[in-house]
N, C-alpha and C positions, 0 to 999 in steps of 0.2 A: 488429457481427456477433455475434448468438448461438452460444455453443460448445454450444446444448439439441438441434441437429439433426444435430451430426458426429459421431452414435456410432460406435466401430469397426467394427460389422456392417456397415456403409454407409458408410466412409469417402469423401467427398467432396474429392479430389483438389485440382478447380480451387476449392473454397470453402477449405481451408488452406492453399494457392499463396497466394492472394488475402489472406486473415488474414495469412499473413505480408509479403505485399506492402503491405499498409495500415500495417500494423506500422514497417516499413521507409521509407514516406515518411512517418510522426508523427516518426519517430526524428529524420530531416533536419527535418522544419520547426521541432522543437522544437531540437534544434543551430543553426538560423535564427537564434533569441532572444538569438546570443549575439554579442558583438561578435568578428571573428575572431580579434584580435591577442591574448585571452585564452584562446585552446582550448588554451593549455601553462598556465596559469592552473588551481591548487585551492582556490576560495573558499572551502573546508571542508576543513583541512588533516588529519581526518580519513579524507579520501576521496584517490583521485588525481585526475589532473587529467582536464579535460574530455576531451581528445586518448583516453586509455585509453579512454572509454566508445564513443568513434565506430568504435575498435577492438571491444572486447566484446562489443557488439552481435552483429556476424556473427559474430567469432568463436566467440563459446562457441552459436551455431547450427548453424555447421559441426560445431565437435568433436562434440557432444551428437549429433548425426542423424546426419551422414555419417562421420564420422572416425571414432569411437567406437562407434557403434550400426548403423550397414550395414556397418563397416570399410572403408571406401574409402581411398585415398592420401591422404595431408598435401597441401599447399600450399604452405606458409613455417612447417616447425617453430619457428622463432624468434619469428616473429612470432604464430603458435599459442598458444607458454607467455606470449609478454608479455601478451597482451590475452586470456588464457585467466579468472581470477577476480580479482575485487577483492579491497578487503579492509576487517578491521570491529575495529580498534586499541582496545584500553581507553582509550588515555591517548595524548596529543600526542607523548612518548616512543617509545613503541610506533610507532607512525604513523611516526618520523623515521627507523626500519631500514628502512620497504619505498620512502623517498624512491629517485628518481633522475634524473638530468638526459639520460639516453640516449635519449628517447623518437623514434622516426622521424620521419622528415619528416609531414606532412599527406600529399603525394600519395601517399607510400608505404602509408599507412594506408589512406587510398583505393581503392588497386590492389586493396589486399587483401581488403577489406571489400568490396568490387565479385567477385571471384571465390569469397568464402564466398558472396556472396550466390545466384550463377549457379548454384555446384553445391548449394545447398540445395535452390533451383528445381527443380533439375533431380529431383533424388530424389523429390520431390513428387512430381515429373510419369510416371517409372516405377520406383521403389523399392518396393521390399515394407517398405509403411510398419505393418502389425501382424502380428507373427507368435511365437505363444506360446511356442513353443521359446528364443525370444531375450528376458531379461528384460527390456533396452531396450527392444525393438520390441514387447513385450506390450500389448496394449491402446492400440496407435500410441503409447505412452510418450514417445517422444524427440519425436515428430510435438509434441506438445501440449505437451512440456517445455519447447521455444524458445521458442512463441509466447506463454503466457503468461510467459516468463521477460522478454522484449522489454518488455512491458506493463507488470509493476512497473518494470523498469528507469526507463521514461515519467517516474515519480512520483519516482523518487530523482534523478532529471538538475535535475528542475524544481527539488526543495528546494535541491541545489546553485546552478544559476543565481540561485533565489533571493537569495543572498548577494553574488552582484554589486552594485557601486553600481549606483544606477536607471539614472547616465545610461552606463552601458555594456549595457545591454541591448538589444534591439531588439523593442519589446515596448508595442505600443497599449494603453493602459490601459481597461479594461470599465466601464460603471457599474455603481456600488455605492451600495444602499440601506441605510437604518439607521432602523429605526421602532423607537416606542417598544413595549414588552415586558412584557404584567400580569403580577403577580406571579399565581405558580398553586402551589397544595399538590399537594406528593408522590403520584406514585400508589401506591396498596395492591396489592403483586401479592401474591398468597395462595401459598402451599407450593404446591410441585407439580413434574414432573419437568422435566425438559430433554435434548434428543436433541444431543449432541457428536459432531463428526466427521461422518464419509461411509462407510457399505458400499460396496466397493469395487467393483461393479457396478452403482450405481444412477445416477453420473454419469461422461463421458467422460474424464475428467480430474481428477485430486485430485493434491496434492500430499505427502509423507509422512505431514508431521505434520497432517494431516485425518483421515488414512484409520483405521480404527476407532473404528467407529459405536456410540455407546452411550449410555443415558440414566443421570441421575445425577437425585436427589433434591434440591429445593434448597427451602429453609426461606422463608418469608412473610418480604418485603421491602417498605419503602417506595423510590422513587426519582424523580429530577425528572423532570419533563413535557418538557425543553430541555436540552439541553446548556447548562453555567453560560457563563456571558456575557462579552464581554468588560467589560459595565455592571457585574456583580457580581462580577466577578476586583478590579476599581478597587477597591472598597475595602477590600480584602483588604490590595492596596499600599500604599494610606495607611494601614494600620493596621501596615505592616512588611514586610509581604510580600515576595516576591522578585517582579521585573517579568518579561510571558513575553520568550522568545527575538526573539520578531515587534515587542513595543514598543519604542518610541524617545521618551527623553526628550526635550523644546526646552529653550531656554535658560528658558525663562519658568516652566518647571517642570510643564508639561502633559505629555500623552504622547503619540503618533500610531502609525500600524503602518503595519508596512512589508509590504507587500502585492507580487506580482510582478516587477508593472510601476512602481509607484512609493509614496511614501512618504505617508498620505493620516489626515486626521482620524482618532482611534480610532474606530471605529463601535461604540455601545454595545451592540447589538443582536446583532454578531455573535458565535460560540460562540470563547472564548479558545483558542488554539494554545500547549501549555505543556508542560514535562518531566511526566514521570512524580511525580517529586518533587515539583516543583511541584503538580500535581491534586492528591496527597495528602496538602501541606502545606493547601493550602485546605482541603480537604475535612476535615480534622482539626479547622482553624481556627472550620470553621462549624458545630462538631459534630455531622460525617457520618463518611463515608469512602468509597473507591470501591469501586464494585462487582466481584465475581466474575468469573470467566469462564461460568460455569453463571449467575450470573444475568440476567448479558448477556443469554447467550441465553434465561433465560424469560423478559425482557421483551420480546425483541424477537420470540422465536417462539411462545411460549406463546399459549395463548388459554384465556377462563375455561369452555370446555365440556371443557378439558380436551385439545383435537387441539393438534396443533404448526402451524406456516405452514412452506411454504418461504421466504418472505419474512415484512418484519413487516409487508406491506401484506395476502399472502395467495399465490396458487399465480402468480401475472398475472409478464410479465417487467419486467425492473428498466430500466422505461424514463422519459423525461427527467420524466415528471410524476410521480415515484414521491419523487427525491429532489435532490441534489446533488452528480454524480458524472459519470464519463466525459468529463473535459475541456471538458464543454460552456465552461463556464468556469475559472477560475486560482484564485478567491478565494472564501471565504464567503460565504454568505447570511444574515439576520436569521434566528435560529432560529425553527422553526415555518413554513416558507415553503413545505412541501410537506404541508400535509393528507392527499394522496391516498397519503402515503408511513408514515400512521401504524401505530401498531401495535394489537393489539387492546385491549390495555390503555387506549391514548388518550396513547401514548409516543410522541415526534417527534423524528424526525434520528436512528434508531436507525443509519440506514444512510444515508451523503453527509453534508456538510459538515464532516465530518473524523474521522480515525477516532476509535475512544471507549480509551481506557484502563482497565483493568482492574488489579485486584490480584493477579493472575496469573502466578506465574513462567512464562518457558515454556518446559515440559517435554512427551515424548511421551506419548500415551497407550497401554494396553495393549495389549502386542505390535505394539510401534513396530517396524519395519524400512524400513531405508535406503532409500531410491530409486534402481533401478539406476542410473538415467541423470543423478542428480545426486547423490552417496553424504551428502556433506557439507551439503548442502542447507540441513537445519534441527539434524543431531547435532551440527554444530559449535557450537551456540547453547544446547545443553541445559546451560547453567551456571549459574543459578538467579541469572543475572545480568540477564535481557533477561526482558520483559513480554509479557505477549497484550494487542495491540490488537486492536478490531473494528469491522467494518460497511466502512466505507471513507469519502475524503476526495474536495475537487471534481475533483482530476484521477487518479483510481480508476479503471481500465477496468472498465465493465459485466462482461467476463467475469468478473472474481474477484469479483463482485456475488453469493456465494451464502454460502448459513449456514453452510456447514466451513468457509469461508478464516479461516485466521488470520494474522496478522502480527505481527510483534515488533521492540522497540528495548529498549536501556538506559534504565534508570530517567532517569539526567540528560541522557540523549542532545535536544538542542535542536534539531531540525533540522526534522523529521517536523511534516507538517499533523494532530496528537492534539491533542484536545479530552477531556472527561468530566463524565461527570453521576456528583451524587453519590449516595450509598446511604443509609436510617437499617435495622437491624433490632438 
């Protein structure tokens, strides 16, 4: 579902009912994938465990809409603050103060997660979902806060299950292609501006650190045609390199990658999944470095007449033959596998097959302010510690498919499906 037709002048009741009801069964089948006797299980002892998210879910939908933003009554304050926010630990350290072994039963969580759901429902169905007096309810704010908040969650569940061994998953493995990849020279993108961020009326929906809209000037660049490969990360490693997070040595001294569903030949073909550090220990290695966040964007939105795209295909919406995204599938594709998704420069996979890495810290832009309905959002992250990634990866929802989303990880953080192409200027 497109979020391009639920402006607030016309909010569409049973189409966000239903957004979030779709939301709601991906959430279960992707909880499906997992074997049950680990849903107390933190494959990534960074994160909590599985059990918190099947909480989280509703909960921080309830608090956000109903609880918070219409003011209606609690539920289970207890169970409200447990499964209210995660959390995002520097260090393994850190991570072991917010351990704990109290977590509720499954049905309990159930229950619960079953009656956020009902009276989210129900507000949909007669709540005053935009109302400008109310900064939450401005612009349906809380309405659009959940439902994309549901939808990244999608992406962070997955890289967790990830980390399961194969055979505790429950999880069909897809076919994967690997063709061979010509070498192609750098494209020339010449000076020119770049439009960051969203005016805060021209889409339904933005999240803080999007909103203030502005062009910035950015200097003639070279950059590759492909995200680098996992063929040309290879001998970065035989030459010393660090291996990414996704590769797995054999005993015989080969490598293979560990893909969703199981553990499969490396595919040469595909774009490498790697830290932060990582890209830009290559990129350094091959005398590059990675790119900007302004250049991101004028390679992906720029055009040589001079207009911006909303996309890097053009104005059309971000559908399955654009790129590789929206869970059609779990894993890569051979870069270059969506022509129809290029950019005007003749740049590919700006957008699907994982997100791209930037040199970016991520900070706000001019006259940043909080978001009522989730204060901490993106200020908690403004520590010149976490990166802007962009575009999006194979399992991305189409809605955060547009040119202000940004997103952010730690430099070393391993987890995340990031990819990058590098830069010369």
């Amino acid at each position: 579902m497109s979020v391009d037709t639920l402006l607030p002048a016309a909010l569409d009741r049973a189409a966000l009912a239903g957004w979030y009801t779709a939301n709601r069964r991906r959430s279960a089948d992707l909880f499906g994938l997992i074997d049950p006797d680990l849903l107390y299980s933190a494959p990534i002892p960074l994160r909590h465990p599985f059990v918190f998210y099947i909480g989280h879910f509703p909960a921080f939908s309830f608090l956000t809409f109903v609880r918070d933003a219409l003011g209606e009554a609690s539920i289970d304050r207890r169970l409200e603050d447990l499964f209210n926010r995660g959390i995002d630990p520097d260090s393994l350290d850190t991570a072991r103060t917010h351990a704990r072994s109290d977590w509720p039963p499954l049905s309990d969580v159930a229950a619960f997660a079953a009656a956020c759901d009902e009276r989210v429902l129900a507000a949909y169905a007669t709540a005053r979902l935009d109302d400008p007096a109310q900064p939450r309810l401005e612009r349906a704010q809380a309405a659009y806060t959940i439902l994309e908040h549901e939808e990244m969650h999608h992406e962070t569940l997955l890289y967790i299950v990830h980390r399961l061994p194969d055979a505790r998953k429950r999880i069909v493995g897809g076919a994967h292609r690997d063709v061979p990849v010509a070498p192609r020279e750098p494209i020339f993108v010449p000076a020119g501006p770049a439009t960051l961020g969203a005016a805060p009326d021209t889409l339904p929906f933005t999240w803080d650190n999007e909103r203030g809209e502005h062009r910035v000037d950015v200097g003639a660049f070279g950059c590759d045609v492909y995200d680098v490969t996992n063929g040309e990360y290879l001998a970065f490693v035989r030459d010393g390199g660090p291996p990414p997070p996704f590769w797995v040595e054999s005993e015989t001294g080969g490598w293979a990658l560990r893909t969703l569903a199981a553990t499969i030949p490396l595919p040469l073909s595909w774009p490498v999944y790697c830290t932060n550090a990582q890209a830009d220990a290559f990129a350094r290695w091959s005398g590059a470095r990675l790119m900007t966040e302004p250049e991101y964007h004028r390679a992906a939105y720029g055009t040589p007449s001079g207009d911006e795209r909303l996309q890097p295909w053009g104005g059309a919406d971000a559908d399955p033959t654009r790129g590789n995204f929206d869970l059609r599938r779990f894993d890569p594709e051979p870069v270059g596998s969506y022509p129809n998704g290029v950019s005007a420069w003749g740049i590919h996979d700006l957008v699907g097959n994982g997100w791209e890495w930037t040199s970016t810290p991520f900070a706000p832009f001019a006259g940043f302010e909080p978001m009522a309905t989730y204060p901490p959002y993106s200020a908690d992250f403004f520590d010149g510690e976490h990166y802007v990634i962009k575009g999006a990866s194979p399992v991305t929802s189409r809605n955060l498919v547009r040119r202000s989303f940004r997103n952010w990880y730690r430099r070393e953080y391993p987890y995340m499906y990031a990819t990058f192409r590098r830069a010369w200027a």
